[in-house]
N, C-alpha and C positions, 0 to 999 in steps of 0.2 A: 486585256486591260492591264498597265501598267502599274504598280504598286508604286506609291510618295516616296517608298523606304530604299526605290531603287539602286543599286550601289553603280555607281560609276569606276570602271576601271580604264587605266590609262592604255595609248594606244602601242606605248613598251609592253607594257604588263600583257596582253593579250598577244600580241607578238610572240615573247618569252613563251606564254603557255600553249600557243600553237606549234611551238618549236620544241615544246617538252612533249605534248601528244607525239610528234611526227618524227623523234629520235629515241624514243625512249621504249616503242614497242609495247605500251601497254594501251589500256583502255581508254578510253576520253573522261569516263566514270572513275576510273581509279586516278587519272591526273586532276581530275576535276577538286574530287577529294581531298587530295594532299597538297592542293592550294590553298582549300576554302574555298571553296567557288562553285557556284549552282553546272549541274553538267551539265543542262541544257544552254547554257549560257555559252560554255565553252566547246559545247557541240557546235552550236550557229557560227562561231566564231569561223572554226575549223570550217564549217560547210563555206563557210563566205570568203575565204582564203581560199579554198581547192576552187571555188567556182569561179574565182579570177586566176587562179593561178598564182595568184601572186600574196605573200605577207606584207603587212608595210615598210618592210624592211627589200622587198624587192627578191627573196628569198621563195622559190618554190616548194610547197607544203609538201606535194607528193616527191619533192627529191630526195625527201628526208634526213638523211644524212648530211647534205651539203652544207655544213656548217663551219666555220673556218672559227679559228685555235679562240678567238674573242668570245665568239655565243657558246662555243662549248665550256667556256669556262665560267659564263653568267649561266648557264643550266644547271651547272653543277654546284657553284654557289645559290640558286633558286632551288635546288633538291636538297642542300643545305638546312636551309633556314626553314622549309617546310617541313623537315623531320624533325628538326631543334623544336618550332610552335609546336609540332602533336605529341613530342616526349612535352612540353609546359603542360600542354591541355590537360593533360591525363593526369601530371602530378598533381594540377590546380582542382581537380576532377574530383581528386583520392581524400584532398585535403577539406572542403567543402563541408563543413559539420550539416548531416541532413534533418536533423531533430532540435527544436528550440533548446532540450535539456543536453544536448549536445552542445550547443553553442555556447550555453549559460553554464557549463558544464556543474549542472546538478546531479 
């Protein structure tokens, strides 16, 4: 059963992160991660890619690496801006007054 709250993502964006799973040599759980993004979500992804063979880019998942000089340089700006969001997260995290007398600063 489907949740209302479902997020849609675009079919670049899943693309991108099937291409950060299959060059990156880590987990699907740890790319999933440092997207924001459910790993089961981008697990299926990844399964529905390798079961065609094909990205929607035309790009084979298990070739891994074949990624010519454009996508490696949108991975690297995508591994960018996902480490920049989780240093904000954490700052925004720290700063968070957790007590009303905190907030109101009594």
């Amino acid at each position: 059963m489907g949740s209302k709250y479902t997020k849609r993502y675009s079919e670049e964006f899943k693309r991108d992160a099937i291409a950060l799973v299959a060059s990156s040599g880590r987990t699907v759980t740890e790319v999933a991660r440092e997207l924001g993004i459910s790993s089961e979500s981008l697990r299926g992804w990844v399964k529905k890619a390798n079961g065609t063979g094909q990205t929607g880019a035309g790009t084979s998942v298990a070739a891994g690496s074949g990624l010519d000089a454009a996508e490696r340089e949108e991975l690297k700006r995508l591994r960018k801006l996902a480490a920049d969001q989780a240093k904000t997260i954490e700052i925004l995290k720290k700063g968070v007054p957790r007590t009303r007398e905190a907030a109101c600063g009594s």
